[in-house]
N, C-alpha and C positions, 0 to 999 in steps of 0.2 A: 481177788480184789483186795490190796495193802490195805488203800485208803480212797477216801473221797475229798477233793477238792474245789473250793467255792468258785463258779466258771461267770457266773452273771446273777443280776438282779432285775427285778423294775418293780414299780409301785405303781397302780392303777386308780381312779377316781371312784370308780364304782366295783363293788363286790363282781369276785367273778363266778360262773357257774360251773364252767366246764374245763377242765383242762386235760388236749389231747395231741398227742408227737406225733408228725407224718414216722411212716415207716421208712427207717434206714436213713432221715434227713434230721440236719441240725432246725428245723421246722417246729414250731408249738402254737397251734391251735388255743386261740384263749373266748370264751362266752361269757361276758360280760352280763350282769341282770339289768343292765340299761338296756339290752338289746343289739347291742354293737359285738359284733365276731370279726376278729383277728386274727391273722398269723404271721407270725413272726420267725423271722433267721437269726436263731442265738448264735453266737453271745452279744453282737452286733446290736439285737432288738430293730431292726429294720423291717416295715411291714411290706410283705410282699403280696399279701390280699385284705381285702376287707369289704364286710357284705356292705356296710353304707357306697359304697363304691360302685362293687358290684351289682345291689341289685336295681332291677330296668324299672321296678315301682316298691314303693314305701308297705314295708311289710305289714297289714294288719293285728300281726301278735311275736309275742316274741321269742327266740330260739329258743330250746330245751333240748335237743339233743344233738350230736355232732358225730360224722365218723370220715375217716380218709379213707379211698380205695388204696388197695397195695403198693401200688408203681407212685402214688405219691402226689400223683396228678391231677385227679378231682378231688374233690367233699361233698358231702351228701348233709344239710343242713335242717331237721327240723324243726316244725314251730309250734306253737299251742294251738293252734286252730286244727290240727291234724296236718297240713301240708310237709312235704319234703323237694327240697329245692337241688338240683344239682348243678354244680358250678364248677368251669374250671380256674385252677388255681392262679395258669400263669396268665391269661389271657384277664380272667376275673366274669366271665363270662355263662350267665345263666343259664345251663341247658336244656332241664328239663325240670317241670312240674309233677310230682307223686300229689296227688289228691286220693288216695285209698283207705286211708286210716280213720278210721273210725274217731278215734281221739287224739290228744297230746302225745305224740312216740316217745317213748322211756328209752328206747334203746336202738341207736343205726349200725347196722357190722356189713360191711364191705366181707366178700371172699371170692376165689379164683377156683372155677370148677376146672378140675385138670383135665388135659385136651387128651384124647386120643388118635388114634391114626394118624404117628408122627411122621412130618414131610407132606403128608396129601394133602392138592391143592382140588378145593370144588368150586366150579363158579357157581354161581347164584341167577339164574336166568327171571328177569322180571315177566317176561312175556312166552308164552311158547313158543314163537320163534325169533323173539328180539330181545336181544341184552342190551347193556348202556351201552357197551362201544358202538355199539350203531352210532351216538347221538356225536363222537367223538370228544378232544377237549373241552372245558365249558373257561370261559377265561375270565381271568379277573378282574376286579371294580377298574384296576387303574391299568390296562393292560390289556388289549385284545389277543395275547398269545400266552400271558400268565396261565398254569393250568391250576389253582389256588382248590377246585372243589369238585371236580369231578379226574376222573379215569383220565389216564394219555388214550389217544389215538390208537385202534387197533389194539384196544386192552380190552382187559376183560375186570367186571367189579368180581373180586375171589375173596374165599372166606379161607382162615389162614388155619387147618384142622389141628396144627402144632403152637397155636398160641389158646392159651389156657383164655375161659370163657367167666368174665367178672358176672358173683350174682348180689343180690344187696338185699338185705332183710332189714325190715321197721317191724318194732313191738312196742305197741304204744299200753299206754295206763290200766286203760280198759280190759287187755287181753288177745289182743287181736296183734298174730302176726302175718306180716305179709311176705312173701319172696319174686322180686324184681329181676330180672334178667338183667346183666349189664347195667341197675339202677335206670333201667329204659323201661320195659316192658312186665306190670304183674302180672306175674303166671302160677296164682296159688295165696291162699290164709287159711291158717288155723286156727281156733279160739279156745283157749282156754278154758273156757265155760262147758266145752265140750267133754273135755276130760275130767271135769269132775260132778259129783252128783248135784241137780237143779239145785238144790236150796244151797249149797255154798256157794264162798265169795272170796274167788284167786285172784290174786294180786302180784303182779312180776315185781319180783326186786333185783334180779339180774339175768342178763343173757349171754351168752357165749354159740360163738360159731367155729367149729374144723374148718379149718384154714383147706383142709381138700373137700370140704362141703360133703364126709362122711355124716355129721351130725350135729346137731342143733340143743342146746343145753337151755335149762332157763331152772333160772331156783324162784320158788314161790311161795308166798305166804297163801294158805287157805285158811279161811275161817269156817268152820264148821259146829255142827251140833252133835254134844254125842251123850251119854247117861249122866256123864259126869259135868254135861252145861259143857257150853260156850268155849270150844279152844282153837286154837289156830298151829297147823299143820305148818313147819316150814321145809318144804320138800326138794327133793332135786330131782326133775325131769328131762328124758333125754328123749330126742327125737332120730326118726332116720327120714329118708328121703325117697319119696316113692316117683318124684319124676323120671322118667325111663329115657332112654335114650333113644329112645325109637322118638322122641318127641324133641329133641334136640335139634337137627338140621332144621325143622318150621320154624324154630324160635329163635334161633339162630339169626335165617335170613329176617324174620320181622324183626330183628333189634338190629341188624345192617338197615335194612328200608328205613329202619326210624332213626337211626343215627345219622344219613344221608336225609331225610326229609328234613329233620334240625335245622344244619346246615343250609339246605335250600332255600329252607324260607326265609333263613338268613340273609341269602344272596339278592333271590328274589324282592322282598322287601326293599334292600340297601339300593338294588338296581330302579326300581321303581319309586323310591324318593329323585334317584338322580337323571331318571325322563321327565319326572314333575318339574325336577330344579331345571332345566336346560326347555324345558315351555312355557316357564314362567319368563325365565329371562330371554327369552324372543316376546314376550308380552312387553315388560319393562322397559326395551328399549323403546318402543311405541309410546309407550306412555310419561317416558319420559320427554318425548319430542311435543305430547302434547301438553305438559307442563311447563316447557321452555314456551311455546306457545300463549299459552292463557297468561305468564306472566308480561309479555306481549302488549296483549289484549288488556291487561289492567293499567300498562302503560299510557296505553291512547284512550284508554274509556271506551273502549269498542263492546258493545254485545252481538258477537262473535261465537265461533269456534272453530278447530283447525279440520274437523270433517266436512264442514258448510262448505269452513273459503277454499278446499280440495274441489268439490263438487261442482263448484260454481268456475273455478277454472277449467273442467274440463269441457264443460258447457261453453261457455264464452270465451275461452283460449287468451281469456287477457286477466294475472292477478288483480286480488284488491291492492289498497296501499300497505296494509297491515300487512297482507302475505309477501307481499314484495318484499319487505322487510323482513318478514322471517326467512323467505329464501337464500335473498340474499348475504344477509349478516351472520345468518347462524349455518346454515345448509353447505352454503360455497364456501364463503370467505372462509368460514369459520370451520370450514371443513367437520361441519357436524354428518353430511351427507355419508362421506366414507366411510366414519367411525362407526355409522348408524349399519349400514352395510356389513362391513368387517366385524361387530358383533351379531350378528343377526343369523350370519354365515355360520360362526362357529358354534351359535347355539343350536344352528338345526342342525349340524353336521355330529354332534356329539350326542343327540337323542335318538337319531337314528343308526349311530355307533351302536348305544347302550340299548338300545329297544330291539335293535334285530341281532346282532351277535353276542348280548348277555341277556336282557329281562325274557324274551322269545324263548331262548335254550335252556336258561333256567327255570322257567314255566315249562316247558314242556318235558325236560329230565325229573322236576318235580311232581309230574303229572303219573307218571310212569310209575318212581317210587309210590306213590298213594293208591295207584291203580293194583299194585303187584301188594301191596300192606294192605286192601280192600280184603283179596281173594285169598288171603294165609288168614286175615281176621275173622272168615266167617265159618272158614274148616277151624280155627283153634278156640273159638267159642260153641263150636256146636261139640267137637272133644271134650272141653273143660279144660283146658292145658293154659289161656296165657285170657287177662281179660282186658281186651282195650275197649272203645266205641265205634263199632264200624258205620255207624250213624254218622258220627262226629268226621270220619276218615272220607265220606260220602259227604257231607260240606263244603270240605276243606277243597275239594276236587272242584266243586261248580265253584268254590271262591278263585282258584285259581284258573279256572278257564274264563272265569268274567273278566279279570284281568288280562289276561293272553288277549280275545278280544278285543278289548277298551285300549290296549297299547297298540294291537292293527288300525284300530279307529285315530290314535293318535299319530301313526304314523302318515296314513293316510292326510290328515289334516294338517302334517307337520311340509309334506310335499307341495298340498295346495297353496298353504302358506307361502310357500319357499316362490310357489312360481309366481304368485300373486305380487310379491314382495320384489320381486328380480326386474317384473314391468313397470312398477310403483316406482322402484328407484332410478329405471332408464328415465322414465316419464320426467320424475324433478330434476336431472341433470339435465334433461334437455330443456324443459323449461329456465335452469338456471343461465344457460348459454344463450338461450334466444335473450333473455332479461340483459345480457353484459353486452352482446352486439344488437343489440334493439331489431333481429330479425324475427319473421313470422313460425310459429309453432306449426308445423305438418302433424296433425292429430292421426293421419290417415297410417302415418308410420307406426302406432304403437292402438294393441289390443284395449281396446275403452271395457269390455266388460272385464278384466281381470284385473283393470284397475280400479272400478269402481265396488267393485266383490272387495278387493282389499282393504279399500277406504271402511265400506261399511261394517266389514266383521270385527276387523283388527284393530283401530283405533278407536274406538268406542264401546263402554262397555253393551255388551247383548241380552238386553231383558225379556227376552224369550226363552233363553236355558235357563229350563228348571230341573232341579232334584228327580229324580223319581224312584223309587224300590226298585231294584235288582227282583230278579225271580228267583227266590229261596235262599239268600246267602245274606240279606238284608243288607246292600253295597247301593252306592247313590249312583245313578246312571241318565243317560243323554237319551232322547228316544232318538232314533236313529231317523228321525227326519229333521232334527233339532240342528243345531251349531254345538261345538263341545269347545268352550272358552275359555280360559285360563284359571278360573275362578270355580268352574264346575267339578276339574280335571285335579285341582289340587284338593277340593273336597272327596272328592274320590279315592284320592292317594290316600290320604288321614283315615279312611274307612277302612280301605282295606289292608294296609299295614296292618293296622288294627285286628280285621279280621285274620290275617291268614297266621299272625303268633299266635292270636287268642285261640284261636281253631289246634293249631300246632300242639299246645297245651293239655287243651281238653281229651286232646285223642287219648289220652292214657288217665282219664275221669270217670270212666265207664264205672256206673252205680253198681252192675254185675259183675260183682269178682269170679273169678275161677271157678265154676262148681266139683273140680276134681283136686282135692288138697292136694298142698306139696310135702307134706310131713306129716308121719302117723307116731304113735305113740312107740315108742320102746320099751324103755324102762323109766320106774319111778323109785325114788327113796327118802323116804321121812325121816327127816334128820333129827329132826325136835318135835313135840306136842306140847303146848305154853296153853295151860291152863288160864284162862281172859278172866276168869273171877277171882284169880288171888293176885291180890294187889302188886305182891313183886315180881308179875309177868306185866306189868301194865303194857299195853303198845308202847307208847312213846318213850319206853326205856329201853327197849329191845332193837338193834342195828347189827345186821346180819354183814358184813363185808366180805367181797369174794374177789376170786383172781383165778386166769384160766389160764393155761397153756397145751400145745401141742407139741407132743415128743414123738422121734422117730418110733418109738413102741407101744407109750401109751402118751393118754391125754389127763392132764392131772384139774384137778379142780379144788382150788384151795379156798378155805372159807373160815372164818372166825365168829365163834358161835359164845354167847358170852351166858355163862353159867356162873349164878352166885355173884360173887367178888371177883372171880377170874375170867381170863380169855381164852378159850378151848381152838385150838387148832384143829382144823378136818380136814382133811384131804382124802377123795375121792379118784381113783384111778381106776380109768377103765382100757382098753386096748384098743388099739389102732386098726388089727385085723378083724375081718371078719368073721367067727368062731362059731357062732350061731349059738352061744353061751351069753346073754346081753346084761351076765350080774358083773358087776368089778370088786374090786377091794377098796376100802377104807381105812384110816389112820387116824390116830389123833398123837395131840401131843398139846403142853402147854410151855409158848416160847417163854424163853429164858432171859434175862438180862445178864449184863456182863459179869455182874455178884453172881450169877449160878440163882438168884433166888424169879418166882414165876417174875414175867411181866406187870406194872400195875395195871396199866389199860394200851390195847393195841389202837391207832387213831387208824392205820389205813394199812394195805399189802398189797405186794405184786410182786411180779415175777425180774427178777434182775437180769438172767443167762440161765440157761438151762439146765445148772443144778443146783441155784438158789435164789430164797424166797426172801424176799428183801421186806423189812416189817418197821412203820414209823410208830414209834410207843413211848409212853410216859413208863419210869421204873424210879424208883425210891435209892436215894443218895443214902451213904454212909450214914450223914445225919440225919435223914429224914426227912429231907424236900424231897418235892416231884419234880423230875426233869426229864426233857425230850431229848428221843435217841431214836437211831436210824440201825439196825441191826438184820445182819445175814444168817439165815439159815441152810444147810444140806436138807432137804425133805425128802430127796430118795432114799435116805436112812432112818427114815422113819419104818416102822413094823407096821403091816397093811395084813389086815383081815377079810377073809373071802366074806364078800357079803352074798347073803340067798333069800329066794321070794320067800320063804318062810318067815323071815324077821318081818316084815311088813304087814303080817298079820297081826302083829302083837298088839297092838293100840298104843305104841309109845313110840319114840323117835330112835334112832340106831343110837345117837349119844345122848337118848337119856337110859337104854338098855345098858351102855355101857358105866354111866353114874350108879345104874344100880345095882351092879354086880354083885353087891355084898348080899340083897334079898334071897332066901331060897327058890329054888324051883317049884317049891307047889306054889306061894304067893306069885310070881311074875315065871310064865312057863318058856323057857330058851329053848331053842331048835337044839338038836343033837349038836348040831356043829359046832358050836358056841359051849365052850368047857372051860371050867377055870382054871386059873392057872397060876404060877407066881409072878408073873408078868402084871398083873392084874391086882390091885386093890382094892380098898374099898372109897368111893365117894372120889372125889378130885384127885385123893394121891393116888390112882386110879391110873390116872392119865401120868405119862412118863412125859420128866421137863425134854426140850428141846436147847442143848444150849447153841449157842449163837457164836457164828464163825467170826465174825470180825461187829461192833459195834463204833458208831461214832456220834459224838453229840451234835444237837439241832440245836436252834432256837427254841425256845420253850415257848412260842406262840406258834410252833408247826402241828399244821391239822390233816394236811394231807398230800399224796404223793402220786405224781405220774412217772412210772417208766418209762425212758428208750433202749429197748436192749439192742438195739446194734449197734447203737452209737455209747452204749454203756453210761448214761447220764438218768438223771432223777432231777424232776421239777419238783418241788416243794412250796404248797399255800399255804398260808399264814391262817390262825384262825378268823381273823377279820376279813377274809377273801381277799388280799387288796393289794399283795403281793409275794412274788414270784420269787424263789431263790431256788438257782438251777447247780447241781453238782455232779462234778464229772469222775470218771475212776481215775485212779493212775497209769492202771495197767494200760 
């Protein structure tokens, strides 16, 4: 890297919280503390999501933490209330609800468990002897041949053993982490509290995840009690992963059933607004005829109505003067008759489009998935392996069969209607014709009760259908000796939309998390002990800053630990393989400014490319001002010390072991392995500078810095949070 050069800007109304790059895209994720989340396509600034957009209702709190899955394509979004939201990006579309977290999540990381048994295809059988191809295509809203959400024809649903398997961990405030399958399905928490003794009080300041989901990182402050009163332990902990694979293919297919039940009820729902919309508007026309009517009636000063003056013609086969009038003027002349017709026709024809070849198959494909998500939910809760609500999954089943029913009920009534409506309308042509040649009406020619059944259900409204509770699923329902009206049928819909997302939701609300962890203890290493009663440890002075990466060899963990007047570099490298050895090596060093003389203060780090550490810091001018600088480090040239569980006995931290070097061995006792040396000095000169490959000046109101290493660019926030200046390399 020569140089870096100024690529984009923006300035924002409100401080931001978060600032985080899709992987591999010119994309930046901004969290604003008004509560508004954006992302944006540098250098453009064009927003290409936003939760105000996004989400389907008004968040009750506000976002705190944010992360992208790898491919670029979701976010995983959460809030202070404990929730996690997943949405995808291009669509902007709400997926799924995490309600697991105990508290406010500190921390979201997306990673890709790598696949085995490459090329092998398994299918996924929902039933022991029925898979979804049975049910064939399911087609789409606008389209009875689109195939937009299920399988083609003679397929099979197959799980792809060669594409790597997303898992998504939340670590909220409290301590409490969770690990989500595909951000679908939790299957496992940890807690912090566990690994340390009852009377302390751990507190996460940062998380890191292997990108091959080898291992789980988390640095923590604990406060503890010890002879010497009151200190806080700032540690680095590593986890491994005890999920087996033997518990893989279950977890698997229930994150396919939930990723297809999504979807469904997606469909589902959208198809069932649109059998409500297409039985309203076979109501509407009726009623619109009987509003051309009464206005009529207000004409002549008649008290009236167009169901009477129906009635009364079929009985006496001779109109009043009023209906003569509406027949003739509006009906014939006015060609209301055909109009009324030719919509009438294409609203029942399109409800029982959408009610038997999409809301039917999509209820009943949907039925299948929650039937086959029932029976992996009660074997993976009684294991301890993944925790959803099989309660919740057993609702959602009766909501969706009351619906399957109520749209038979509806179609049923949409046929009655039809035939009713086909004699109704022969019936007034023919009376409009005997009306123009003044001949006599033949009643004997046309069915009187299907037209009198039509008069009374359908043109007036029916104060007999009432509400009544569904059986367990709390949905509004017709007793089945009742009429189902326009009005009852649309209350209905509002409910169970309602129900069958809100259900959708909860299925992954289950109060019982996991009782078989996904992550046990490794390794631990106390990096510091800050004694809490001498005032120049105070908390609120002390800001621990870290940065993680993964190397083909090892995994480094870089942290800046601020001692005294200066800013201590650590870096912690452990291996990639599995040795059965779980100690690493450690480093320090303290960076450099471009004078050779230490840093004054580091604001933020991260990882630039793979063998260097990119560091945003205030350093001291020739004359003596403070000014901001952006400087590169080499840190695989740093000198890394084996570290071993004997240090951790000591009661001090590894770099405050190393500040103390000059002490003898009877006052502070060193493992054998730890010998001094000329490397080694006394107190800060101790620690060997770092100088800096390449440095370039900031603004001097820069406070902190986001990497893209593939895209080789660095966001930079202003300390006032309130804007962005983004810079790109040359190379």
């Amino acid at each position: 890297m020569e140089s870096l050069e100024h690529w984009a800007e923006q300035a924002f109304q409100s401080s931001i919280t978060l600032l985080r790059w899709s992987p591999g895209k010119d994309l930046l994720a901004v969290v604003q503390d008004s509560g508004d989340v954006d992302i944006f396509r540098v250098p453009s600034w064009a927003v290409v999501f936003s939760l105000a957009a996004a989400a389907t209702d008004p968040k009750p709190s506000k976002p705190c933490a944010f992360s992208w899955k790898p491919n670029g394509q979701t976010v995983a979004i959460g809030f202070r209330d404990g929730t996690v939201s997943i949405y995808c990006v291009e669509s902007g579309q709400e997926r799924y609800v995490l309600r697991d977290a105990k508290e406010a999540p500190a921390e979201i990381e997306w990673v890709d468990w790598e696949a085995r048994n490459h090329g092998y295809k398994r299918p996924v059988t929902l039933f022991t002897e029925l898979d979804e191809a049975a049910l064939g295509p399911l087609p789409g809203l606008d389209s009875p041949s689109k195939d937009e959400h299920g399988v083609p024809a003679r397929g099979t649903l197959m799980i792809q053993e060669d594409k790597p398997e997303s898992f998504f961990f939340t670590a909220d405030v409290g301590g409490h982490i969770t690990l989500n399958l595909a951000g679908v399905l939790p299957v496992g928490t940890v807690k912090l509290a566990d690994v340390f003794p009852p009377q302390d009080k751990p507190k996460l300041l940062n998380t890191w995840l292997a990108p091959d989901l080898s291992n789980f990182a988390a640095l923590v402050a604990n406060k503890t009690q010890t002879e010497q009163g009151a200190v806080e332990d700032i540690c680095l902990l590593e986890f491994c992963f005890q999920l087996s694979d033997a518990d893989r293919a279950p977890l698997q297919r229930a994150t396919a059933h939930l990723e297809h039940i999504n979807r469904l009820v997606t469909f589902v729902a959208e198809t069932l607004q649109a059998v409500e919309k297409s039985w309203t508007a076979a109501f509407q026309l009726a009623r619109k005829e009987t509003a051309a009517f009464e206005v009529l009636m207000e004409e002549h000063a008649a008290e009236t109505d167009l169901v009477l003056e129906l009635l009364n013609l079929l009985v006496t086969g001779v109109p009043s003067t009023i209906l003569e009038s509406y027949l003739v003027q509006r009906l014939h002349n006015g060609h209301g008759l055909k109009a009324w017709q030719k919509g009438f026709e294409a609203a029942i024809h399109n409800l029982r489009r959408v009610a038997c070849l999409q809301l039917l198959s999509g209820a009943e494909r949907l039925l299948l998935h929650l039937q086959a998500l029932r029976g992996l939910g009660t074997w993976s809760n009684n294991r301890g392996t993944a925790g959803f609500d099989v309660a919740q999954v057993a609702a959602l089943v009766e909501t969706t069969r009351h619906i399957a029913l109520r749209t038979e009920r509806i179609q049923f009534e949409a046929m009655e209607m039809k035939t009713g409506f086909a004699e109704f309308s022969r019936w007034l042509a023919a009376v409009g014709h005997s009306i123009d040649t003044e001949s006599p009406l033949n009643v004997e020619d046309f069915e009187l009760s299907k037209i009198t059944n039509y008069i009374r259900r359908y043109l007036q409204p029916n104060p007999d259908c009432k509400k009544q509770t569904s059986l367990g699923v709390g949905l509004p329902s017709v007793d089945p000796v009742s009429r189902a009206d326009q009005e009852s049928f649309s209350a209905f819909v509002t409910e169970a939309v309602d129900a069958i997302r809100e259900g959708r939701k909860h299925i992954l609300s289950s109060s019982s998390s996991a009782t078989l962890p996904s992550l046990r203890m490794r390794s631990s290493i106390r990096l510091r002990r800050r004694n809490l009663q001498n005032a120049s440890d105070a908390p609120n002075e002390y800001k621990v800053l870290t940065a993680y990466r993964m190397g083909a060899e090892y995994k480094y963990s870089a942290l800046i630990l601020p001692s005294g007047d200066q800013d201590i570099l650590c870096i912690v490298r452990t291996s990639t393989v599995k040795t059965g050895d779980e100690c690493g090596d450690i480093a320090y060093a303290r960076p450099a400014a471009e004078t050779g003389f230490p840093v004054h203060r580091v604001l933020d780090i991260g990882y630039f490319d793979e063998n260097h550490l990119i560091v945003l810091h205030h350093s001291l001018s020739s004359d003596g001002e403070i000014i901001s600088e952006l400087s590169t480090y080499r840190y695989k040239e740093l000198r890394f010390e084996r570290l071993t569980p004997e240090a951790q006995q000591l009661g001090v931290g590894e770099l405050d072991a190393q500040l103390q070097r000059q002490v003898s061995l009877e006052t502070l006792p060193m493992p054998p392995t730890r010998q001094f040396d000329p490397y080694v000095h006394q107190g800060l000169d101790g620690i060997p500078l770092l100088p800096a490959v390449a440095t370039f000046p900031m603004p001097n109101d820069s406070a902190q810095l986001q990497v893209n290493e593939r895209k080789a660019t660095v966001a930079v926030l202003d300390t006032e949070r309130r804007r962005i200046t983004v810079y790109i390399s040359d190379e």
